[in-house]
N, C-alpha and C positions, 0 to 999 in steps of 0.2 A: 586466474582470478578466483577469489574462494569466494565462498557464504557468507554474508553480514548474520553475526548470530544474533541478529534483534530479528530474523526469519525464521527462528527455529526455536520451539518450546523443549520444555525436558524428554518429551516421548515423539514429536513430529512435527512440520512446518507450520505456523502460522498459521490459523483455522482462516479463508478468505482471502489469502496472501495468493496464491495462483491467478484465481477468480481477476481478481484487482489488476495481476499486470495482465493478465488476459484481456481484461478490458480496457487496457492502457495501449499496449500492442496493435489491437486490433484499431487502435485510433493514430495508429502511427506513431507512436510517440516511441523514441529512443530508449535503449538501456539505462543512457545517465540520466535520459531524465526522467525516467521510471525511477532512477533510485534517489535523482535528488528533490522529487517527490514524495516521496516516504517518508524521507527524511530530512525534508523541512518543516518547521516547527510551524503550527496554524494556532493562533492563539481563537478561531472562533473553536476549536476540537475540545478541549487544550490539548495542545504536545504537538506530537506529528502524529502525520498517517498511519506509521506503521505500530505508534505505541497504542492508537484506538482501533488497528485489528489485534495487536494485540490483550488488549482489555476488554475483547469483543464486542466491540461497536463496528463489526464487517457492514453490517448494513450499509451505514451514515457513511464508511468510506467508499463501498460500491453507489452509491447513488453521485456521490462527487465526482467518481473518476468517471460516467457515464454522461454527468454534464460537462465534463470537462471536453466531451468531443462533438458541441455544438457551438 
């Protein structure tokens, strides 16, 4: 399996992309659905998960993925 390159900027990974499935993992949650979390579109963000760590909005996606394991 490779890299989804919406994880990777021009010089290194995702500024808060580790962080996030760290705290997704550590809630049990699955690879796929680690990734098909990221990668489903939230119209409250807009976009998806990974395009607002992308645009760095790490915060707003770490505070989600930590309510996500209550």
């Amino acid at each position: 399996m490779g890299v989804p390159e919406a994880f990777l900027t021009d010089e290194a990974i995702v500024k808060g992309l580790g962080g996030t499935i760290t705290l997704l993992r550590d809630n049990s949650y699955t690879e796929e659905e680690i990734l098909r979390w990221l990668f489903t579109a939230d119209d409250t963000l807009p976009g998806t998960p990974i395009d607002a760590l992308r645009g760095d909005r790490g915060r707003e996606i770490k505070r989600r993925a930590q309510a996500m394991a209550f």
